[in-house]
GUTITI-203916 format. One record per residue (C-alpha): x, y, z; residue number from 1; residue in three letters. Coordinates in nm, 3 decimals. Layout:
BEGIN
((X; Y; Z); NUM; 'ALA')
...
% end
This chain:
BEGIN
((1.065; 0.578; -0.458); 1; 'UNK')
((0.786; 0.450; -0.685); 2; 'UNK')
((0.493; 0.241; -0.494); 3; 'UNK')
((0.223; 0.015; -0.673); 4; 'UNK')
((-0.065; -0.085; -0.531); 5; 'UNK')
((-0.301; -0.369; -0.700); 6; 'UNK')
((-0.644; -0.427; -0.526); 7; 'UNK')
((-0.846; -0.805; -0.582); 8; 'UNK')
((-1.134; -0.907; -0.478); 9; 'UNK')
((-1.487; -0.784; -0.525); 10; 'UNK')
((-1.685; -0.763; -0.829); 11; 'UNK')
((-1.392; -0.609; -1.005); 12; 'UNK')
((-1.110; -0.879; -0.986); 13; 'UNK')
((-0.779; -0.733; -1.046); 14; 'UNK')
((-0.763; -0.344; -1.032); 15; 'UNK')
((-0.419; -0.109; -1.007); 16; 'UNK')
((-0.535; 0.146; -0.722); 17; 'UNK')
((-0.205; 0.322; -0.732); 18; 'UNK')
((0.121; 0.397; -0.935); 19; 'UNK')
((0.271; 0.690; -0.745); 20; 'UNK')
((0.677; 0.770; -0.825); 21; 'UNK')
((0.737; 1.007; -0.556); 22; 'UNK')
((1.054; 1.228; -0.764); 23; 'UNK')
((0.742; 1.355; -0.902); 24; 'UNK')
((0.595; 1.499; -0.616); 25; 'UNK')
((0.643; 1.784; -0.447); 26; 'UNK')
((0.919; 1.713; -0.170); 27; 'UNK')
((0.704; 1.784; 0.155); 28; 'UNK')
((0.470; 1.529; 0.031); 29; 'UNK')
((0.738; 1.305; -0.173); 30; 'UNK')
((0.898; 1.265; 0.253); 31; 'UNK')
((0.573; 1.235; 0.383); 32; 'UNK')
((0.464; 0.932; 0.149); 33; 'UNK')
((0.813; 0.776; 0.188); 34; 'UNK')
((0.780; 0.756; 0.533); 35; 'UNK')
((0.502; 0.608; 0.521); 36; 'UNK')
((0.634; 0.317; 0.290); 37; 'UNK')
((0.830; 0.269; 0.539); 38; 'UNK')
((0.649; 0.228; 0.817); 39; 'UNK')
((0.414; -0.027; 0.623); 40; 'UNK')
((0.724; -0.214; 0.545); 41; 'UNK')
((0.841; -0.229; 0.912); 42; 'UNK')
((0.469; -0.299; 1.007); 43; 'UNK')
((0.472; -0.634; 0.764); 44; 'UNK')
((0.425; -0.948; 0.878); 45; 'UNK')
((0.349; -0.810; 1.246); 46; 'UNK')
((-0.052; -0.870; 1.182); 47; 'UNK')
((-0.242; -1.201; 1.152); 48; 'UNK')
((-0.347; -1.259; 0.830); 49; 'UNK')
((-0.748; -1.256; 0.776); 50; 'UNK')
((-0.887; -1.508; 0.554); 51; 'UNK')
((-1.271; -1.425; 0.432); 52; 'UNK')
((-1.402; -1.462; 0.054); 53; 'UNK')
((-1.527; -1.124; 0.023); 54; 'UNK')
((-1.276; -0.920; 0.198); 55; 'UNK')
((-1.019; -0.713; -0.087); 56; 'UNK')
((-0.659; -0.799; -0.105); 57; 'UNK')
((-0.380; -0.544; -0.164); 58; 'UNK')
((-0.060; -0.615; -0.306); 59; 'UNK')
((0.168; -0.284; -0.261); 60; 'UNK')
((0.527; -0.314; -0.408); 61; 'UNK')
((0.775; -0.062; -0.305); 62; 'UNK')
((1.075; -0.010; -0.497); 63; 'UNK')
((1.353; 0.234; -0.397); 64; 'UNK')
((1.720; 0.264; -0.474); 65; 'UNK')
((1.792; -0.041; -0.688); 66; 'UNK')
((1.533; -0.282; -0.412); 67; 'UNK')
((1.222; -0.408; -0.417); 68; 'UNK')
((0.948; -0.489; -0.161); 69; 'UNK')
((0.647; -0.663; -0.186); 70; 'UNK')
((0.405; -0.630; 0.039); 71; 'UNK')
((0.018; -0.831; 0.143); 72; 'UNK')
((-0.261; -0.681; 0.356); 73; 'UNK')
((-0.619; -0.784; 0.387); 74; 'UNK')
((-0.873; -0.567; 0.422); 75; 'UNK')
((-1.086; -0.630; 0.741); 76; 'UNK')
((-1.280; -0.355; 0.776); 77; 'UNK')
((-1.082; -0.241; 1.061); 78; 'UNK')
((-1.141; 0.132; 1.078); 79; 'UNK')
((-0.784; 0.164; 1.251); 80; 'UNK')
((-0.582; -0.043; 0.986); 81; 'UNK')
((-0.263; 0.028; 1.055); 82; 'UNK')
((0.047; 0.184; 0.875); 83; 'UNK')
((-0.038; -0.017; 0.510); 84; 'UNK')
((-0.375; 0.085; 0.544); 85; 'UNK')
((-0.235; 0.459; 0.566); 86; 'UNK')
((-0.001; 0.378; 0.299); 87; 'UNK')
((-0.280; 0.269; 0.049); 88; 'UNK')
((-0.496; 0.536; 0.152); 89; 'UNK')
((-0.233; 0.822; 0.084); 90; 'UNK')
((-0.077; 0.717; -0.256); 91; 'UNK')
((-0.467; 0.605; -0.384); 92; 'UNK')
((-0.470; 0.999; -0.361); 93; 'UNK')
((-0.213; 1.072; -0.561); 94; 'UNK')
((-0.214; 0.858; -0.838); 95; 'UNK')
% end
């Protein structure tokens, strides 16, 4: 499974947080990370979107298999966050 992540907003514009292909992990962690892709996935949609000028935007495309998912979340501020929050978090560490 290979997930991107691209972050705008912010001083900075456009900036690629993450690029993480998971065969290239070890496989504790390469499971660990896919489940979390999946969990954003499942989790997609379910939230209100927030609208603010100053708040960053992340992008996270998930390919796997031969398929492709794309992916929006807003960053509130939200300490909680939710699965993509997790997900961004996690492979931001990796990559």
């Amino acid at each position: 499974m290979r997930i991107t992540v691209t972050r705008t907003g912010g001083y900075a514009g456009t900036e690629r947080v993450a690029d993480v292909d998971t065969a290239r992990l070890d496989p504790a962690r390469a499971r660990a990370i896919e489940q979390m892709a999946r969990d954003a996935a499942g989790d997609a949609g379910r939230t209100e979107e927030v609208i603010g000028a100053d708040l960053m935007r992340y992008e996270i495309i998930i390919q796997d298999n031969g398929s492709s998912r794309r992916l929006s979340w807003t960053d509130d501020g939200n300490p909680q966050g939710g699965p993509v929050k997790r997900l961004i978090e996690e492979v931001g560490l990796n990559s």
